[in-house]
C-alpha positions, 0 to 999 in steps of 0.5 A: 510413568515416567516416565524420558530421550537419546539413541544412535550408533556406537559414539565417543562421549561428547559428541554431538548427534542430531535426531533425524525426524524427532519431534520436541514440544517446546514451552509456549511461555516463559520457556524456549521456542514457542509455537501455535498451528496444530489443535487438540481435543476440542479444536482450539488450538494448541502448541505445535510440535518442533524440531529437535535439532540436536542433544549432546553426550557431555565431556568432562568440562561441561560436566564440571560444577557448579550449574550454569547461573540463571540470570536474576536468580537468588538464593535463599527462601522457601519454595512452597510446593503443592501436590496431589499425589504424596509418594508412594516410593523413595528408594531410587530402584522403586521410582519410575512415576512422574511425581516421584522423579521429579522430588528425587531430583532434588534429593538423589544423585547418579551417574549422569543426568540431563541439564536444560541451559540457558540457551534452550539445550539439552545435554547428557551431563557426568552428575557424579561422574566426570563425564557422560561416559568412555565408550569402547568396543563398539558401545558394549563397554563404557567406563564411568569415574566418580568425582572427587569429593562426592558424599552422601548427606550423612558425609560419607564418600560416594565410592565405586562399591555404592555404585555397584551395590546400587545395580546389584540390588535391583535384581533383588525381590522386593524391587518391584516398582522402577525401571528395568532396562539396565538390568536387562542389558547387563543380562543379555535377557532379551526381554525374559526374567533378569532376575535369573542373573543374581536373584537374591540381589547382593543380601546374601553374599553373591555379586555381579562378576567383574565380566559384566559389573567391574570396579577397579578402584574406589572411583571406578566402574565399568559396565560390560554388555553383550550387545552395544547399548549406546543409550546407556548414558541417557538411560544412567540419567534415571531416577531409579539408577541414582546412587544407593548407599551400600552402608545405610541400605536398609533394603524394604525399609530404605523406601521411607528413610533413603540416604540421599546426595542430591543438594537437599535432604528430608527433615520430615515425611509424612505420607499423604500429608506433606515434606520438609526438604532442607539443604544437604550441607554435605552436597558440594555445588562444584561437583554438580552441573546440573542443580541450581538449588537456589531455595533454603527449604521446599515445604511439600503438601499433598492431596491438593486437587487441581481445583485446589492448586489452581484457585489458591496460585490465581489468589497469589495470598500469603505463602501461595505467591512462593508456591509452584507445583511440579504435577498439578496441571491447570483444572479445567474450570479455571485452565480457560482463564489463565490461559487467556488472562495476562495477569496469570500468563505471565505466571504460566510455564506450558509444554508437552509431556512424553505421556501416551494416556490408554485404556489398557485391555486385559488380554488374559481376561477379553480374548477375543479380538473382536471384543476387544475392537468393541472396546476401542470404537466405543470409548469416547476420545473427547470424554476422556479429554475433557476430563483432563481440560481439553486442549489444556490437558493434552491432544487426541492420540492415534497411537502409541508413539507420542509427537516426540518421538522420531517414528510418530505419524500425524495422520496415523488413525486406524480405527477412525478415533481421531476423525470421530472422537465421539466414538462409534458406538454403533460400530461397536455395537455390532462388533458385539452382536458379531462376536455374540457378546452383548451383554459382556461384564466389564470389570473397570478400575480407575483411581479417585482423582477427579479427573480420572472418575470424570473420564471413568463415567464417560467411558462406562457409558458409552460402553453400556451405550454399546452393549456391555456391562461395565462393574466400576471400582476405584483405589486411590492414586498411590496405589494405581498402578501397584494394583493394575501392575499384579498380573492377576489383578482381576480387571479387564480394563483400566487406563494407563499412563506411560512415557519415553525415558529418551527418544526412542521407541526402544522404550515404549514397545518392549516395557509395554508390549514384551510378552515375557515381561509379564510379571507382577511390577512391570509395565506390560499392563495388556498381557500381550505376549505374541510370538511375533512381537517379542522375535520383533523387539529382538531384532529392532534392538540390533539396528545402530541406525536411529532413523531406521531403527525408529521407522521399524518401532512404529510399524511394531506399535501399529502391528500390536495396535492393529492386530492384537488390540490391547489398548486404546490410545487416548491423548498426548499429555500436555502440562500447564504449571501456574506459579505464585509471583514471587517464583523466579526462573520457571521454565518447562523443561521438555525432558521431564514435561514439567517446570524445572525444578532445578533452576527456580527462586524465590524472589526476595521481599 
């Protein structure tokens, strides 16, 4: 999930602030910085993380259109895109996974988003709005104005009222799926139910008051907190905050047939086969500082295995030398040769992804520790990542803090995993003989992907190795995580993915460790729900300083890894994307741990 990366103390916009400790993976190819030194899953070695020296908040020049030019670009032709997974949501409050983002940035716009330049930096930038924001009051006001001359795709004016519409309604009912920190932090809910605030959303006539939502004019809004939130212009960058058209909100119904703003629009859709996006003749280049949009047309086909992605971009035949994918890693059949032979290297973006892969543990069904401990010891690191590639897939986790973040330890390995990825299955074993429990039924679901039914096999027999009884079930990708999202959802174990929005552990502990966060939708897949934690994540929440604030993220992670045991940390993503050969500016943005997507060409005949 989405899945990304700023925090400090009380700041004016634009001001540059560098992240003390924070690690960024760069790209190893065809992208900034390079590296090399740290091994991953089976010990060949991998790109090394590096410094983050600095992310800036934009100011009203640099959040001027049109977008830094990428040198050689051209415009027109179309983009082939091959995917595995279709998307399962449209409407921007439902997107919160990595393959729905990266389609909503090339048709949903919001208030600010985040630009990759061309000198390798990063920075907050105002998307509809002229600036990161005008902070006040100790960061617990920002003012936000929209742009001149913003438009839906349908031509109508981007106004204040769709922006408050659009935080309004996700407090509604049938939002379920996206993220969830604004509407906490416009509620001062600590973690408990937002929804409280306004439960209907705006349907039935009732509005956030102007002592929290304020819009003045039809190109103003001002957010009002309680407490300082002085990562709101990074957390406003989301895909899931993009803007809502109050007039074509068709509520359940707007997750099919959204009215977008970014520069293209879908001419057609069929779920699980394939999308037209064509040009929005209404977005205007000089309003966006972030969007290239070079290509006339991306026609998008889904159910592409990564065997079936990769073969057909190393044959570069036909319309596959026009053809990238945003989600679709390198299988590992065919990963060692492309990463070894020049001829595909030179077609080959490479980096990081802020992904943690686990195997959630049900606490509400395995309450005893001891139990769960069994769970951890057993499961094979190395069976899991080699389903994924190996070393092309990712690096052996210790922990739930990824290398990019500032907080993350690299010798961190409580249970002994990264020193015996094999797993411990002698260890577990008598875990279970001391908690009575051989023979304990496990009820495991995963999706039908490949690689996770590969993973699947080698967690379910090391399991029995150890002593349980493990029941495999599988559904299919685009329902994954609406299944293990239903809090009585049935299953004792099921692995999950989840990445930093931005750099900071604010948005890994409380999504995924809040206890009072458990609801059908949300992210806290374990059921943890301690005392301890929840009194933790308030007071961390407080702390301005960002090196303090991250040391304390990462002493909580370990408490609830250590103590509660609610998951077992598998790998740290990394993604490899070939490219045909007539695909020009590909570069692996680190934001998204993928190419971006907005600065690629089609290399004319």
């Amino acid at each position: 999930m989405s899945k990304r990366t700023l925090r400090r103390g009380g700041r004016a916009a634009g001001v540059t602030f560098a992240l003390v400790g924070a690690l960024i993976l760069s790209a190893c190819s065809s992208g900034g910085g390079g590296g090399g030194g740290d091994t991953g899953g089976n010990g060949e070695e991998s790109a090394a993380p590096e410094e983050l020296a600095s992310i800036s908040f934009g100011t009203a020049e640099q959040s001027q259109g049109p977008a830094e030019e990428v040198e050689g670009a051209e415009r027109g032709g179309t983009v082939t895109v091959l995917q595995e997974t279709s998307p399962d949501h449209l409407d921007p409050a439902q997107i919160y996974v990595s393959h729905e983002s990266n389609l909503a940035r090339l048709i949903h716009r919001g208030l600010t988003a985040v630009r990759l330049g061309n000198d390798g930096g990063y920075t907050v930038v105002g998307d509809l709005a002229t600036d990161s924001g005008q902070v006040s009051d100790e960061g617990r006001t920002w003012t936000y104005t929209l742009k001149e001359g913003v438009t839906f795709n349908d031509g109508t004016p981007i106004t204040s009222a769709d922006l408050r519409h659009t935080f309004e309604r996700q407090f509604a009912p049938f939002i379920a799926q996206g993220p969830t920190y604004l509407q906490q932090w416009l509620a001062n809910s600590g973690g408990a139910d937002y929804r409280e605030l306004l439960p209907e959303g705006p349907y039935e006539g009732d509005h956030l008051p102007d002592s929290i939502l304020e819009t003045p004019d039809d190109r103003t809004i001002v957010f009002h907190f309680e407490e300082p939130q002085n990562d709101l212009p990074y957390a406003l960058s989301i895909a899931g905050y993009a803007v809502v058209s109050e007039a074509g909100d068709t509520r359940e119904q707007y997750d099919q047939e959204p009215v977008t703003s970014g520069p293209y629009q879908i001419e057609e859709f069929r779920p699980g086969r394939s999308m037209t996006l064509v040009r929005n003749e209404n977005w205007d280049p000089a309003t966006d500082p972030a969007r290239n949009a070079y290509p006339d047309r991306y026609e998008i086909s889904f159910g592409h295995s990564r065997e079936d992605s990769t073969s057909r971009l190393m044959a570069d035949n036909g319309d596959d030398q026009t053809a990238i994918t945003f989600n679709n890693g390198l299988d590992a059949g065919n990963g060692p040769t492309v990463m070894d032979d020049p001829q595909y290297r030179e077609r080959l973006v490479d980096g990081f992804q802020p992904y943690v892969a686990t195997l959630a543990i049900n606490m509400d069904r395995i309450t005893d520790r001891t139990v769960r401990e069994a769970i951890v010891h057993a499961v094979p690191l190395n069976g899991v990542l080699n389903a994924y590639g190996g070393t092309i897939g990712g690096q052996y986790a210790g922990g739930i803090i990824s290398p990019l973040l500032p907080g993350y330890q690299e010798d961190y390995d409580p249970f002994g995993k990264l020193a015996a990825p094999q797993g411990d299955i002698e260890r577990a074993r008598e875990l279970l003989e001391e908690a009575d429990a051989v023979g304990y039924e496990l009820n495991y679901v995963h999706n039908t992907a490949a690689e996770d039914q590969e993973a699947a096999v080698a967690i379910a027999d090391a399991l029995e190795s150890a002593g349980f009884q493990v029941n495999r079930s599988e559904v299919p990708p685009e329902t994954y995580y609406d299944t293990i999202g239903v809090v009585d959802n049935g299953y004792d174990i099921y692995r999950s993915s989840w990445g930093h929005d931005w750099l900071s552990g604010a948005t890994v502990i409380p999504p995924l460790f809040d206890g009072r966060q458990i609801q059908d939708g949300a992210s806290n897949y374990g059921h943890v729900d301690d005392e301890h934690v929840n009194a933790e994540i308030d007071r961390i929440r407080q702390i301005t300083d960002a090196a303090e604030a991250a040391t304390e993220w990462a002493e909580l992670g370990a408490y609830i890894q250590e103590e509660l045991v609610p998951f077992v940390p598998t790998f740290y993503y990394r993604q490899t994307i070939l490219h045909g050969s007539r695909i020009g500016g590909a570069v692996f943005n680190d934001d998204i741990g993928s190419v971006d997507m907005n600065r690629i060409y089609v290399i004319q005949d």
